[in-house]
C-alpha positions as CSV (number, residue, x, y, z in Angstrom):
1,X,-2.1,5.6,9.8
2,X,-3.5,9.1,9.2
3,X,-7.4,8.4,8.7
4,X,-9.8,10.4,6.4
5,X,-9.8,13.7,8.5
6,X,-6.5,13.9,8.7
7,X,-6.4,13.2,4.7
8,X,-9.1,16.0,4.5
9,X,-6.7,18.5,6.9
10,X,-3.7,17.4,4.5
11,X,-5.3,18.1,0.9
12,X,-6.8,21.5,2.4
13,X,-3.4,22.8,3.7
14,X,-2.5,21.4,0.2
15,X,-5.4,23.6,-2.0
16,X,-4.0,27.0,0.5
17,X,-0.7,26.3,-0.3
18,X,-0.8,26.9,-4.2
19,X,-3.2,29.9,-4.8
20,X,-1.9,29.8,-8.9
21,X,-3.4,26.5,-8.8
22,X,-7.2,26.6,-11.0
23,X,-10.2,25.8,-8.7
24,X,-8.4,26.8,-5.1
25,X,-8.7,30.3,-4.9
26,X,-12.9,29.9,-6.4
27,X,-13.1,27.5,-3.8
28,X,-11.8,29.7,-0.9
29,X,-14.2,32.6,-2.1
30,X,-17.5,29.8,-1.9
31,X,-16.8,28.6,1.5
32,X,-17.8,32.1,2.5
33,X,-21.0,30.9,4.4
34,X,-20.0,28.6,7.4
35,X,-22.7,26.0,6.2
36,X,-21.7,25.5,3.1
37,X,-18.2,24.4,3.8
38,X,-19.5,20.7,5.8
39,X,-21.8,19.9,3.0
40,X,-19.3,20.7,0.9
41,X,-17.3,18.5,2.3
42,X,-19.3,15.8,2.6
43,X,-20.7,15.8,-0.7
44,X,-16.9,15.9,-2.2
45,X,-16.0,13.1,0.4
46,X,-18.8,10.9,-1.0
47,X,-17.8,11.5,-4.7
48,X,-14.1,11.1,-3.8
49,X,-15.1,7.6,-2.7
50,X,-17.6,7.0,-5.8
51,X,-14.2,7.1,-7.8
52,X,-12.4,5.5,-5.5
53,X,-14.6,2.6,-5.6
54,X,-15.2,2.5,-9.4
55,X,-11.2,2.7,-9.6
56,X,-11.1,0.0,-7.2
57,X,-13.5,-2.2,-8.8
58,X,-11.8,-1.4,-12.1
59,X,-8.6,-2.2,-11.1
60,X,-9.1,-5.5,-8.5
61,X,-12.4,-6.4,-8.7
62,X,-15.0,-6.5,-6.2
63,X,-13.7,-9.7,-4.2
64,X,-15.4,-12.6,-4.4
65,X,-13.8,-16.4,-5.5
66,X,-10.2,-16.5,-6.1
67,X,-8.5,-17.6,-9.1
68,X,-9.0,-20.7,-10.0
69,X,-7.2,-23.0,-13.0
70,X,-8.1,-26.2,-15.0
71,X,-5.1,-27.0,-17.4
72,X,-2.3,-28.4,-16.0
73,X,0.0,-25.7,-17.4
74,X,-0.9,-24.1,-14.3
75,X,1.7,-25.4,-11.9
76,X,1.2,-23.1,-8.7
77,X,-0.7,-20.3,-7.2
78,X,-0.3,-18.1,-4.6
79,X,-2.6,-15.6,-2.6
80,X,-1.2,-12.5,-1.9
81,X,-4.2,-11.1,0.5
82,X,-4.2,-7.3,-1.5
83,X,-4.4,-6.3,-5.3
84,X,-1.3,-7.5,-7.2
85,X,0.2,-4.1,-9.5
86,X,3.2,-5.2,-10.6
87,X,5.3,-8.3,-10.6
88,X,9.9,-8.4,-11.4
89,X,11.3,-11.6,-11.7
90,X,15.1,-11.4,-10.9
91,X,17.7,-14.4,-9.9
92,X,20.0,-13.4,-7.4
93,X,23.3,-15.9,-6.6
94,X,21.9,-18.6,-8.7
95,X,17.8,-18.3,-6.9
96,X,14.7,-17.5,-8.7
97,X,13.1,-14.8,-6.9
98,X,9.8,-12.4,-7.6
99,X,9.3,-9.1,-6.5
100,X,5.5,-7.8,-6.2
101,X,4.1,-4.8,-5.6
102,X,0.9,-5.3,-3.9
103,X,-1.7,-2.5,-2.6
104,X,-4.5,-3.1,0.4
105,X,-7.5,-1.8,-1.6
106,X,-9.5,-2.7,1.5
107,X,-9.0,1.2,2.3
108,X,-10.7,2.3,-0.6
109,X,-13.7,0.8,0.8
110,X,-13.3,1.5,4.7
111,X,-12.2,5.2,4.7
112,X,-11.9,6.3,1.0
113,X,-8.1,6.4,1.9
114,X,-4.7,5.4,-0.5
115,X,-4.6,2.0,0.3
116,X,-1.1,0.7,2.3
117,X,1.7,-0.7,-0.7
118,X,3.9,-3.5,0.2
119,X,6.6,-5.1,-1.6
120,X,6.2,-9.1,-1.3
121,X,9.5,-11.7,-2.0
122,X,8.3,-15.0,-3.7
123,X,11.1,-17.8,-3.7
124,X,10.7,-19.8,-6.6
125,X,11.8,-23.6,-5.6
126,X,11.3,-26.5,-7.7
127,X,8.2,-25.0,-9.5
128,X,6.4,-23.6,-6.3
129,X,5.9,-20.5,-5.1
130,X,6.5,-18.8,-1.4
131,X,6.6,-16.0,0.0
132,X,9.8,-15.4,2.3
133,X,9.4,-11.7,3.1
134,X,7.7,-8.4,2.9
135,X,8.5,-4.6,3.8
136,X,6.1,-1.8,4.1
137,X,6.4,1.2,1.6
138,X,7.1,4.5,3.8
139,X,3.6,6.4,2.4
140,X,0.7,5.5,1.4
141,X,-0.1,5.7,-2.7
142,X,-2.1,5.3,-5.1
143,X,-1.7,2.7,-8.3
144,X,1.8,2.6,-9.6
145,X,1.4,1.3,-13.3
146,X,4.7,-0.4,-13.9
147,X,8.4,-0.7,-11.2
148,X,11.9,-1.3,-12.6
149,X,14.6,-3.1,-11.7
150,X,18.3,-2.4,-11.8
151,X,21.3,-4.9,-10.5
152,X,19.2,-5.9,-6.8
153,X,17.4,-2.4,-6.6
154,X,14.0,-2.2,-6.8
155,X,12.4,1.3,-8.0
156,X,8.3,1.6,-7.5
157,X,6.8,5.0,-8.0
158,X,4.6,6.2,-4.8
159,X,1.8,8.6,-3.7
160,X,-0.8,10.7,-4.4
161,X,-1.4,13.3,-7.0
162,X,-3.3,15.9,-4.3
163,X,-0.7,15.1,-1.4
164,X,3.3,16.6,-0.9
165,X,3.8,13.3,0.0
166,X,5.1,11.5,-3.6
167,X,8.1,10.2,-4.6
168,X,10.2,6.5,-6.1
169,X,10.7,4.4,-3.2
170,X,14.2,2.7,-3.8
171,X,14.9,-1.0,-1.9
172,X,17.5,-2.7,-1.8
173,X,16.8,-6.8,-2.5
174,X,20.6,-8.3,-2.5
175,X,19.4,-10.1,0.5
176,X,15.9,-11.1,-1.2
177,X,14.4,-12.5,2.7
178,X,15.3,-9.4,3.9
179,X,14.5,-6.2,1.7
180,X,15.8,-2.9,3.0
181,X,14.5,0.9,2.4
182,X,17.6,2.6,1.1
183,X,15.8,5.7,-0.4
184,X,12.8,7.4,-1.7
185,X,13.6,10.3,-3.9
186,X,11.2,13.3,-3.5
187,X,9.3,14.4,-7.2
188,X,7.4,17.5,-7.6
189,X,5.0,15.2,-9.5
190,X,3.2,12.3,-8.8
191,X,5.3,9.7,-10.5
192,X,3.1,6.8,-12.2
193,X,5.8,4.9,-14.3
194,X,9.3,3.5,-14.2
195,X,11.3,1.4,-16.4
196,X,15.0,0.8,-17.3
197,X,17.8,0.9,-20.3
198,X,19.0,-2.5,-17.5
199,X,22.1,-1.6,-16.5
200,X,22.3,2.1,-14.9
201,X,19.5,4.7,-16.0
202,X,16.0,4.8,-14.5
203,X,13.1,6.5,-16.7
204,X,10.2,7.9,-14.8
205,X,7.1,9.8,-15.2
206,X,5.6,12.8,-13.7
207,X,2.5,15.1,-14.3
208,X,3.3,15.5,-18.3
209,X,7.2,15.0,-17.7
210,X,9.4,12.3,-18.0
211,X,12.8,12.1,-15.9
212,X,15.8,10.3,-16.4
213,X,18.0,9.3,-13.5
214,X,21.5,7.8,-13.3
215,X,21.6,5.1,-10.7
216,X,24.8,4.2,-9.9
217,X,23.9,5.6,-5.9
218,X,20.3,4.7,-5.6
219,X,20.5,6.3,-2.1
220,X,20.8,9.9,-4.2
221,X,19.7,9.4,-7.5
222,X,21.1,12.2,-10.0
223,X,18.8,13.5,-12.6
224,X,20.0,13.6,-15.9
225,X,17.4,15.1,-18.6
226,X,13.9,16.0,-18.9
227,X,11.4,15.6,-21.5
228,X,8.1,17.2,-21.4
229,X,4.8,15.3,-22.7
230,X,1.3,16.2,-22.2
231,X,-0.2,13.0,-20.9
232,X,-0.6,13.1,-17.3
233,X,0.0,9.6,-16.3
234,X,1.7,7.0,-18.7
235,X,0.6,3.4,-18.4
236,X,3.3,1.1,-19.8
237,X,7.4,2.3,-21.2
238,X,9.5,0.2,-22.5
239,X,13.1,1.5,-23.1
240,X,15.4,0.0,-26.1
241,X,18.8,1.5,-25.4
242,X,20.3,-0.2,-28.3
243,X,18.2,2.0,-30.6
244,X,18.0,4.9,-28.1
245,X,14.3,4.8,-28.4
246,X,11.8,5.3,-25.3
247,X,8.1,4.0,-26.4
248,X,5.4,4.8,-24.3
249,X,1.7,4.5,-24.1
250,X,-1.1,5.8,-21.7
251,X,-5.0,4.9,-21.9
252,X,-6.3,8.1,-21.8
253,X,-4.1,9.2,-25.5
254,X,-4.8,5.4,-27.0
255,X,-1.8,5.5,-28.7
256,X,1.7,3.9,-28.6
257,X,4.2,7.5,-28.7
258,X,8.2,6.8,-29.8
259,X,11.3,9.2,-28.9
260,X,14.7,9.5,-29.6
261,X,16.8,9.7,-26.2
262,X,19.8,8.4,-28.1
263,X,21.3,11.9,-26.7
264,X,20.1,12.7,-23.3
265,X,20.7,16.2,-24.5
266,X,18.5,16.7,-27.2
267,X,15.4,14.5,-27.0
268,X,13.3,14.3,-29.6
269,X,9.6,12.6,-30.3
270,X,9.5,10.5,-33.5
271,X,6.7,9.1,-34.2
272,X,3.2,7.5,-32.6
273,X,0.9,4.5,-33.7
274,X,-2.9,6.0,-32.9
275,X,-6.0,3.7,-32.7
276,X,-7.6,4.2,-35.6
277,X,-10.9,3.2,-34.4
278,X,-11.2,5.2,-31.4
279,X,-8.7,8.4,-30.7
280,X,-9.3,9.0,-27.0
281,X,-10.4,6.3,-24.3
282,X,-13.6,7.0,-22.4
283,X,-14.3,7.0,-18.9
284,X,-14.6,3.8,-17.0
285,X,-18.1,2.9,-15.2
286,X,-18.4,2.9,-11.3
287,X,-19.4,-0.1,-9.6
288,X,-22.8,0.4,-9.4
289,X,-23.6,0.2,-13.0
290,X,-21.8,-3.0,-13.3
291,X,-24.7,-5.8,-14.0
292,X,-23.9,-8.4,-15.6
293,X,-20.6,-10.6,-16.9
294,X,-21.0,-8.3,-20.1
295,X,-20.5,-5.0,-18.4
296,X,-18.0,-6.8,-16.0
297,X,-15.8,-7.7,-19.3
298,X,-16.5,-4.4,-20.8
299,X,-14.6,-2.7,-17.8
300,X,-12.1,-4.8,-17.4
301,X,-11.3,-4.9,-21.1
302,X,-13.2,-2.0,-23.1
303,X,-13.7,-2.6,-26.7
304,X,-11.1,-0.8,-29.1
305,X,-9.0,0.3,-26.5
306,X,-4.9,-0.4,-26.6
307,X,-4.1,-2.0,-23.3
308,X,-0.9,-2.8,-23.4
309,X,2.3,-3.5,-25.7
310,X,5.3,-5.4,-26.0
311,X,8.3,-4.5,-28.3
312,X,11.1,-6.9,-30.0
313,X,13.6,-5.3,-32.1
314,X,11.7,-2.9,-34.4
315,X,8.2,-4.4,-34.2
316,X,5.7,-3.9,-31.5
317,X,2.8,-6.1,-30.3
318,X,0.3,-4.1,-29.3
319,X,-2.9,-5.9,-27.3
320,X,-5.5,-4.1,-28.8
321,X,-8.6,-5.7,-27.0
322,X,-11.1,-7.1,-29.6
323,X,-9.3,-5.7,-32.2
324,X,-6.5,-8.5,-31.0
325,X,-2.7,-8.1,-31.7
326,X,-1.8,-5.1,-33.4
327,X,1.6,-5.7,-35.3
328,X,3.1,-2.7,-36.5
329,X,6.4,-1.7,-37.9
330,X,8.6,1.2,-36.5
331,X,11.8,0.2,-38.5
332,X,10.7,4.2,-39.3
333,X,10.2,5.4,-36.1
334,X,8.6,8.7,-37.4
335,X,5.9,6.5,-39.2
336,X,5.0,3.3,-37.6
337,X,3.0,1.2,-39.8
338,X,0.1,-1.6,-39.3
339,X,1.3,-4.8,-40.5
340,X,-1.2,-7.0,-39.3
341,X,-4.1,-8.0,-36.8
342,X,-4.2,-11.3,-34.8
343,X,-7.2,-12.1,-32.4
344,X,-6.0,-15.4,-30.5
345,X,-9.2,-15.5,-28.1
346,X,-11.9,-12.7,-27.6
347,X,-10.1,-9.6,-26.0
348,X,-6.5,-8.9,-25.4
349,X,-5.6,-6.8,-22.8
350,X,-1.7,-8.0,-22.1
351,X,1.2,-9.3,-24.3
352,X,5.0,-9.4,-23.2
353,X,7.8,-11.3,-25.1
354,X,10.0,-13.6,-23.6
355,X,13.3,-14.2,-26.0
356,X,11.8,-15.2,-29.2
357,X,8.2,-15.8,-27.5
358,X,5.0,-13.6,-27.9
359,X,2.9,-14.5,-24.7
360,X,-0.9,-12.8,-25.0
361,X,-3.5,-12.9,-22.5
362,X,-7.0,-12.3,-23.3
363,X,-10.1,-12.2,-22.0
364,X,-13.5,-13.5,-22.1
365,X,-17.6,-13.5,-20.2
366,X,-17.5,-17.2,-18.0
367,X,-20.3,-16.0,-15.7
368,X,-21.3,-12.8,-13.2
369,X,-18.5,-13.5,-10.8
370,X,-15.6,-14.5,-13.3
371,X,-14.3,-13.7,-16.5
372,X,-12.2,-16.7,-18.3
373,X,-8.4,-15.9,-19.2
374,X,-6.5,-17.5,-21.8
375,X,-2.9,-17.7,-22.4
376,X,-1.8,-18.0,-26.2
377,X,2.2,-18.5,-27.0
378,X,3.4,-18.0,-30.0
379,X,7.2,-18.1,-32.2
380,X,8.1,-14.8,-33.7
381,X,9.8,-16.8,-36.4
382,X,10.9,-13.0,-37.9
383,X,10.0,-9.7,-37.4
384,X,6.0,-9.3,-37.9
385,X,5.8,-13.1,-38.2
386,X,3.9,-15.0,-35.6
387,X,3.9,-19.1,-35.3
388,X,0.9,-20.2,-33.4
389,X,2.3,-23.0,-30.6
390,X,-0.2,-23.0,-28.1
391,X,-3.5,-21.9,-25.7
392,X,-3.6,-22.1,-21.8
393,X,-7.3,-21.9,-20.9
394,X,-9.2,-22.3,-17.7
395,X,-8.0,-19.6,-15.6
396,X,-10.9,-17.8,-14.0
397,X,-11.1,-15.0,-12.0
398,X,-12.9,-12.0,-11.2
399,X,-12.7,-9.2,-13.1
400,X,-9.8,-6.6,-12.7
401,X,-6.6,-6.1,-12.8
402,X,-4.0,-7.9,-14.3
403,X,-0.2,-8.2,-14.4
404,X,2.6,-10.5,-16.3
405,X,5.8,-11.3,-16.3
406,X,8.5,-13.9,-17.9
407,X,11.2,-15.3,-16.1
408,X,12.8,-18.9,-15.6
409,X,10.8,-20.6,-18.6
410,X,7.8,-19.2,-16.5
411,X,5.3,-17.0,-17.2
412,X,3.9,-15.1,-13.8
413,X,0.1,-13.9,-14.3
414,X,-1.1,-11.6,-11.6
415,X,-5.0,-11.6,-11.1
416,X,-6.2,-9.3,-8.8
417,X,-4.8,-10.4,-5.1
418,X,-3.5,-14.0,-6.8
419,X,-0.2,-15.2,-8.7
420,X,-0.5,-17.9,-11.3
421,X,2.7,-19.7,-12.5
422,X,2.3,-20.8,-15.7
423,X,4.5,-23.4,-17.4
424,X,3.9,-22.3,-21.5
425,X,5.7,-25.7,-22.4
426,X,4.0,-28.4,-20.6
């Protein structure tokens, strides 16, 4: 594994390579005195690891106790021993399997490096989790926000934005004990996202572009459109192909954008819900302003931010923090309208629907080393319309990342480097 010299060699060669690129050739012309180019460098190595470690913090805590559950909803846990990104549950010949992407964050702190990504098999087996097998990714990367699934191919978007090394790592999982690299298709950008209509078109995101890929060779994927849009990195898509709509949101624009891609041809943006209490997200703090279980919950879950969304039929669900659920209606795509506000516990950072189920998770202060998580479940009797059924509460961990999925009657909850399997109905 290259260590942080060679990283420093790489970006360098990196910074030469593309004199149109702002900030490379003013840096070539400073390093004209010999002793300005090692503290230089060692002042941009110790901010590079500043951010790292704030990112790190941000997105899988700062260690500490593991997750740790009262109500007996919570049937199983499982420690994955590295910061859980994303989670795809899938059943292949009849078994329940999950697919998680997990990154070592250990390297942020020892070298300021990308951390190592694995992709971890669970078995699911009589409502326990194990893990049967895992396989290396082929470079390191930074966070992927979301992976997608099609027939027993996993996609997960790899590397780093400063490094030629970036790409979407494709594996094959039709034998889920023993997962095999079939491809990683080379981007120009660093891809952050991926999602899918299901059956045969991929949907990724690169540096202010999205790219759509047909799938039906994942070993050569062939690229079918693309759609410029200024964001840099896009948190959480969701494709509807039955309404040929591609929704998409990304922190940093706190909003939820909508586009037509009915016509691969001629794509078109429609419409956008925008927070209307704050229009851009701000920075998050580093570590080392962190004090207390307030400032812990403010950076895992900052107040009026959207976090995440979910979308069944024409409505979307937007987790809103402590603003709650945001239910607005894009029956009119081109002007998506606010229909209502739910706040189930204090703030929601994650919803996802399962059939006619709205899950939420929210979160709230428990003490200095732990935040409290709730689940809440509710019917969507109809569009808009939410029927309260439940609340899963007890689940502590520390602050940080978090990741869901539905599958199996099941709701999966990924807390920083643990799985909770959650059983909504019990």
């Amino acid at each position: 594994m290259a260590g942080p010299q060679d990283r420093q060699t790489e970006y360098t060669k990196w910074a030469a390579s593309r004199p149109g690129v702002p900030g490379t050739q003013s840096a070539r012309r400073y390093f004209r005195d010999p002793l300005q180019r090692p503290v230089l460098t060692f002042l941009g190595i110790l901010a590079f690891a500043i951010v790292l470690g704030g990112g790190a913090y941000a997105m899988f805590g700062a260690g500490g106790p593991a997750l740790s559950a009262d109500h007996e909803a919570v049937v199983d846990t499982l420690d994955l021993d590295g910061g859980i990104c994303c989670i795809e549950y899938a059943e292949i010949d009849g078994s329940e399997y999950l697919f998680v992407t997990v990154l070592d964050s250990a390297g942020f702190w020892r070298d300021s490096r990308p951390p190592d990504v694995s992709l971890r098999v669970i078995a699911i087996r009589g409502g326990e989790m194990d893990e049967i097998a895992s396989i290396d990714a082929p470079i390191d990367s930074m966070l992927p926000r979301s992976t997608a699934m099609i027939d027993s191919t996993l996609f997960i978007p790899l590397g780093v934005s400063q490094l030629d090394e970036r790409g979407i790592w494709a594996v094959d999982v039709r034998d889920p004990s023993r997962p095999e690299e079939i491809g990683l298709e080379r981007t120009e950008g660093f891809v952050t996202s991926a999602a899918t209509d299901g059956v045969e078109t991929l949907i990724t995101h690169a540096a202010g572009e999205f790219a759509f890929y047909e799938t039906s060779d994942p070993r050569a994927l062939e690229l079918l459109a693309e759609f410029k849009q200024p964001v840099s990195s896009v948190d959480r898509m969701t494709f509807d192909p039955e309404a040929g709509r591609l929704y998409e949101y990304a922190v940093r624009s706190n909003r939820v954008n909508i586009a037509d891609v009915s016509d691969l041809e001629s794509i078109e943006p429609l419409g956008r819900h925008q927070n209307e209490y704050r229009r851009t997200s701000s920075q998050h703090r580093v570590a080392e302003e962190i004090e207390d279980s307030g400032d812990r919950l403010d950076q895992t879950a900052p107040t009026e931010q959207f976090l995440d969304f979910a979308v069944s039929g024409d409505v979307m669900y937007v987790a809103a923090s402590d603003l709650g659920i945001e239910v607005v209606d894009a029956s009119d795509p081109a002007e998506p309208k606010l229909i209502g506000r739910i706040a189930p516990g204090d703030r929601t950072v994650r919803t996802i629907i399962a059939g006619n189920v709205l899950h939420a998770l929210t979160v709230d202060e428990h003490s200095r080393e732990r935040l409290e998580y709730e689940v809440h479940t509710f019917d969507v009797i109809d569009p808009g319309e939410l029927e309260y059924v439940k609340t899963v509460d007890g689940i502590r961990a520390a602050p940080g990342r978090q990741a869901v999925e539905a599958g199996g009657g099941y709701l999966f909850l990924g807390l920083n480097d643990t799985i909770a399997m959650i059983a909504p109905d019990s």
